[in-house]
N, C-alpha and C positions, 0 to 999 in steps of 0.2 A: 897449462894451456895459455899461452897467449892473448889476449885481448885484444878485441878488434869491435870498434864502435861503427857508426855511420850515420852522418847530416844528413835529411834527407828533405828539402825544404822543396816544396811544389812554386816553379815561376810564375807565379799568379799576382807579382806588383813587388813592393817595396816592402822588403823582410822586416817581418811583426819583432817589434823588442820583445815580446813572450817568447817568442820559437828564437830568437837570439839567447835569451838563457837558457835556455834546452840544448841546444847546441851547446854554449856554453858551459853544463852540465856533462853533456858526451864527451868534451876537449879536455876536463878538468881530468873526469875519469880515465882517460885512455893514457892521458900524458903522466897522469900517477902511478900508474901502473905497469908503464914502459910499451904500450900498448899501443895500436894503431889507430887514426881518425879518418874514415872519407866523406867524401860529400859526393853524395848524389843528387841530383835534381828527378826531383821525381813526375815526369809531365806525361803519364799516362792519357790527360785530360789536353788536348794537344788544342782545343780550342779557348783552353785559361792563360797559353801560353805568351808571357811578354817579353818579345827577345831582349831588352833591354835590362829586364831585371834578372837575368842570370849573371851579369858584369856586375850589376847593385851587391846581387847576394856572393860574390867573393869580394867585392871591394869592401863594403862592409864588414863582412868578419876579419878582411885581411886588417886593417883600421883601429878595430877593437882588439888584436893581435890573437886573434884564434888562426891557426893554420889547418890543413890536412895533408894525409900522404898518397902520394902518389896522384895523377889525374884524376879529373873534376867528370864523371861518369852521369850518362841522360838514361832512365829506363828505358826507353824506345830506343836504346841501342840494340838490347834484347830482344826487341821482339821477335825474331825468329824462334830463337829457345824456350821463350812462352809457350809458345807458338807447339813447336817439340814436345815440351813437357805436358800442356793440356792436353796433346793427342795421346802420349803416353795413359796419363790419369783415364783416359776414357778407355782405354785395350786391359786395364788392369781393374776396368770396373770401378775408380773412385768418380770418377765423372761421366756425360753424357751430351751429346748433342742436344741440343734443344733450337727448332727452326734458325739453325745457321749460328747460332751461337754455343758456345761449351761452359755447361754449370758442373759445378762439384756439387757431388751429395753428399751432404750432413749426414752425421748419425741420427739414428731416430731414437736413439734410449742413450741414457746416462750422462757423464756430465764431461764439461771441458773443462780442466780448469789447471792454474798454475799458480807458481809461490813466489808473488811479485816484489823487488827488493825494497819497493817503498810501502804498498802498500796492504803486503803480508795475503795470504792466502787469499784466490778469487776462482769461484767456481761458476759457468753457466751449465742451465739445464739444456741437453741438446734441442727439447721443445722447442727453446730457444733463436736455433741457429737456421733460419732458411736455408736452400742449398742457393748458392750465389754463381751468378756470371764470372768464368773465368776469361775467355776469349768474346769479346764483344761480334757481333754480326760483320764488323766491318775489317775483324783480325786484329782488333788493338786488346794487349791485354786491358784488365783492371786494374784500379789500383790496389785492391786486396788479391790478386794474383800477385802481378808485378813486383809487390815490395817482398814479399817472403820466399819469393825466387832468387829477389837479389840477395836478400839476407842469408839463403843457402849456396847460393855460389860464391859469395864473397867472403864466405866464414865468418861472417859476423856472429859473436858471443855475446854481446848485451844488447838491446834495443832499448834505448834511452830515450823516453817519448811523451808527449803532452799528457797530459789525464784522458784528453777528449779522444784517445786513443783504443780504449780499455776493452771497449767493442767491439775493436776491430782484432782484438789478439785471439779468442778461442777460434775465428776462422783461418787467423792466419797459423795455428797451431795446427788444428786438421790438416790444413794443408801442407804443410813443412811434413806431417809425420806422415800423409798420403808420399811425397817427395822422396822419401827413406832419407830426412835430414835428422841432423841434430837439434832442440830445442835451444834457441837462446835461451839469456835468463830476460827477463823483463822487467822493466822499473819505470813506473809511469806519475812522475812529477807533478806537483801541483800546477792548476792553473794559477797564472797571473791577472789580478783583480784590480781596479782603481780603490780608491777609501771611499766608495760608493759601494761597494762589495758584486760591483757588476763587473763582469770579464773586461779588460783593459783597449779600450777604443779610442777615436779620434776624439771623443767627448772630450776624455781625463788628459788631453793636451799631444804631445811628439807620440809617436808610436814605431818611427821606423830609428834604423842608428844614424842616416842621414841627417834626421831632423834634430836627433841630442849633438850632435858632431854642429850641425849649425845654429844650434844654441849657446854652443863652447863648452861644450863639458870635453874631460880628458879623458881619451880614452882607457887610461888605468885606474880612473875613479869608476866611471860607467862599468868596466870589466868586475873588479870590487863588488860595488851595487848590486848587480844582476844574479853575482853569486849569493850573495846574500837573500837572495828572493827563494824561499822555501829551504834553504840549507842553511847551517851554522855551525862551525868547527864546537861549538862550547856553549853557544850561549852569552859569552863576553865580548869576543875578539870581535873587532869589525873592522880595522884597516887593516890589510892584507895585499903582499903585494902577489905578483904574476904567482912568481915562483913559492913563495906560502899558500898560496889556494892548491896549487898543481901539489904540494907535499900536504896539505890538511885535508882536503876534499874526500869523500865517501858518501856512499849512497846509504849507507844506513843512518847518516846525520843529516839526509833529505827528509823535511815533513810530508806529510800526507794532505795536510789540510791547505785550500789556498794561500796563495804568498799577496801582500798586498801592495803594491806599488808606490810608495810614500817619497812624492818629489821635494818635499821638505828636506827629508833625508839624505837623497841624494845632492839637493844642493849644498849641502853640508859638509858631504860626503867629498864634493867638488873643490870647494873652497879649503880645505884642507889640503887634496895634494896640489892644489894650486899654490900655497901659500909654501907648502914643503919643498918649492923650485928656489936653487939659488935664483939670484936676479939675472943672472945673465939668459939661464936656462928660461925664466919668465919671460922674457923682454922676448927671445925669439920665439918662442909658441904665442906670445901674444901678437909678433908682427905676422907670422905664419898663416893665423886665423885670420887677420883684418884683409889682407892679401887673398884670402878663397872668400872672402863674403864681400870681392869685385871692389874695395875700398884703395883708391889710392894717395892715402894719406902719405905724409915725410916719413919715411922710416925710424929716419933718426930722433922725430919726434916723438912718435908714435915708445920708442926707446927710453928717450929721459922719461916721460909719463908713466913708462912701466911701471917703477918702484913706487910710485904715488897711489898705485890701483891695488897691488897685489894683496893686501891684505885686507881691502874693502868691499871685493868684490866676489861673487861666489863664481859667476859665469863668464868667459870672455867674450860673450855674449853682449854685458851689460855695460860693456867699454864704450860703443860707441854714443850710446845714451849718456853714459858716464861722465866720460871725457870728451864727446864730441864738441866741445865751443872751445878746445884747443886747435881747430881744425876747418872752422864753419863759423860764420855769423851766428849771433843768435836773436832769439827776440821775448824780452824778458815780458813779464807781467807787469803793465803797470802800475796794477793794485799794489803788488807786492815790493813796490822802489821807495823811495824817500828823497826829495831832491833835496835837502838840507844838507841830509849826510851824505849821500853820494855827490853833490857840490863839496862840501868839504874834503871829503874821500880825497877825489880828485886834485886837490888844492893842496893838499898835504903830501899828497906821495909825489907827485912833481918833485920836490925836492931830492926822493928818495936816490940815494948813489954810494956804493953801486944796487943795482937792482937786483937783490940779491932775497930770499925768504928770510932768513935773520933781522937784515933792517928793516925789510915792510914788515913782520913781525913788530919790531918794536914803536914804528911809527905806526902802525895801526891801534895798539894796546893805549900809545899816550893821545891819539886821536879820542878814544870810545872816551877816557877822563876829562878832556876838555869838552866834549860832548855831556858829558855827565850822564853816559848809558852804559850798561852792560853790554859786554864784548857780543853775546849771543843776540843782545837785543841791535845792535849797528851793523854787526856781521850780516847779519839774514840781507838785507836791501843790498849788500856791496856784493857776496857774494851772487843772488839772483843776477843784478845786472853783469858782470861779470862772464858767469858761466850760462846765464837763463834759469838757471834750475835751483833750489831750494838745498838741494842736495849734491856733492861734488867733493875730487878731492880736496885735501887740506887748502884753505884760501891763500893762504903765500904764497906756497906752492904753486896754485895755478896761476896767481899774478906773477911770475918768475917767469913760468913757462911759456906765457900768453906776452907777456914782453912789456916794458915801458909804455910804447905808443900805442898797441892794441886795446891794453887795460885802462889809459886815462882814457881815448877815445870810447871807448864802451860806458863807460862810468860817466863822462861827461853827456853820452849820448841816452844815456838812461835817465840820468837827472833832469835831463828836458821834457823827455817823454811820462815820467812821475805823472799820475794819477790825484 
């Protein structure tokens, strides 16, 4: 039997990074198994509907590099066949009118239940199961109709789905088997938690792929990540590329228990395959991102700075914090200047030629001895004035970058303003 999964994400705003690993989890499985992915948008609920975010949720997963096959399908394309099959349910006695609307009847004894791949045998008592709305008064299906209709006309074989899902499978099983369908199998994945151990919200920081994407994370770190949230090949392995997740991945190495969201982690996670970019391959995903976050910095600057950041930085995020007094005025603290030594600074690199980081390297080092300070203690005020910031790349470096005239006028202009 062939394998056939399905996305099935409700247009209701800006696709959750939880249901992004879920997805994620159905893309892993199908594409390891040689198997099929669709996405459907599931907008039975036609008043949650935001047409914007149906473009969100394929550009997004297009982004993070999950695909699907074949076209991108709305449940209310169905509805007629709903429509069919409820009246059907009701001529065969599994359902019944009810004032303008069609419920299914539950059993009234014994149990539902199935052998879930994550979380191993689950049985409800049919006391349990109210009989539910199938055709709403208005002809819209529900959404506990609608999805198990889809999932037997599409042949869908696995239903790969949140936990908060668990509920809703003994009715969608009745129903399938009222239907004369086949049972999927079912596997329903840990929720995503913040390290507050509460379901992951706007509180615990980004939440949609938009918001990680303009933070600068790469999309092959984030993809990485995300698998890692309630699955693990071993136990060891943690960097993983596309094509190793798509060969290691399985649902019986999905835990049961909540996965916990640890942005430490991932920034970690980030700076790694950041720094695993040759420089050329850095330079242009870092002009790439400055370029979508409306900045229009010199490219070519923006370029030489690359190799300055790549290994300091986790985020491409954090460049323009970083680097930005390569590009911008700044306005130092200050508390934090020295006019002695930023007068001297000044006075002594004038000479410097050519203006190169080797020689302000070394007239910097024979400056800090005639000063009779440590490098770290003379550094801190040149570099503040300089970049503004306390923190920055290497100080030559940015005096090279930043140029002759920029860098004494900064330095002379900070030495005046000294505290």
């Amino acid at each position: 039997m062939s394998v056939r999964v399905r996305m099935a994400p409700s247009p209701t705003g800006f696709l959750h990074i939880g249901g992004v690993r879920t997805f994620l989890f159905n893309w892993l499985f199908a594409r390891g198994q040689g198997g099929e992915c669709l996405l459907r948008i599931e907008n039975t609920d036609t008043s949650r509907e935001v047409a914007e975010s149906v473009e969100q949720i394929q550009s997004s997963l297009r982004w993070l590099g999950i695909d699907w096959d074949g076209d991108v399908t709305f449940q209310l394309d169905r509805i007629e066949r709903c429509q069919q099959e409820a009246r059907r349910l009701v001529e065969q006695g599994s359902a019944y009118e009810d004032e303008g609307a069609i419920r299914f009847r539950m059993p009234d004894e014994g149990t539902t239940g199935w052998d879930d791949a994550v979380k191993g045998r689950i049985e409800f008592p049919s006391e349990q199961l109210e009989d539910l709305v199938l055709i709403r008064t208005d002809g819209r299906p529900t959404y506990n109709f609608a999805s198990p209709v889809e999932d037997w006309l599409d042949g869908i074989t696995h239903v790969i789905r949140g936990d908060d899902h668990v509920s809703n499978t003994p009715k969608q099983i009745q129903i399938l088997q009222a239907l004369g369908s086949e049972i999927p199998t079912y596997a329903h994945v840990p929720n995503v938690f913040g390290e507050d151990g509460k379901k992951l919200s706007k509180r615990h920081g980004a939440v949609s792929v938009d918001e990680f994407r303009q933070a600068g994370y790469v999309a092959p770190a984030l993809m990485n990540f995300l698998a890692l949230l309630g699955w693990a090949p071993d136990g060891e392995t943690t960097i993983m590329s596309k094509d190793e997740l798509i060969e290691r991945f399985s649902l019986e190495r999905v835990g049961a228990s909540p996965a916990t969201f640890d942005y430490a982690k991932l920034d970690w996670m980030n700076g790694v395959y950041l720094r695993e970019l040759s420089p050329e391959e850095y330079a242009q995903v870092l002009v790439t991102f400055i370029r979508e976050q409306g900045y229009d910095w010199p490219e070519e600057r923006i370029r030489v700075a690359a190799p300055l950041v790549q290994e300091k930085i986790a985020k491409l995020g954090e460049f323009p914090e970083f680097a930005g007094f390569l590009f911008h005025e700044v306005e130092p603290d200050p508390v934090l200047l020295d006019r002695d030594v930023l007068t001297a600074t000044a006075a002594a690199l004038e000479q410097v030629e050519p203006w190169q980081a080797p020689q302000l390297e070394v007239e910097l080092k024979q400056l800090t001895e005639r000063l009779g300070m440590k490098p770290r203690q003379a550094f801190q005020p040149i570099r503040v004035a300089v970049t503004g910031s306390k923190i920055s790349p290497g100080l030559y470096e940015s005096l090279e970058l930043l140029g002759r005239d920029e860098s004494l006028a900064r330095l002379r202009a900070a030495a005046a303003a000294a505290a």
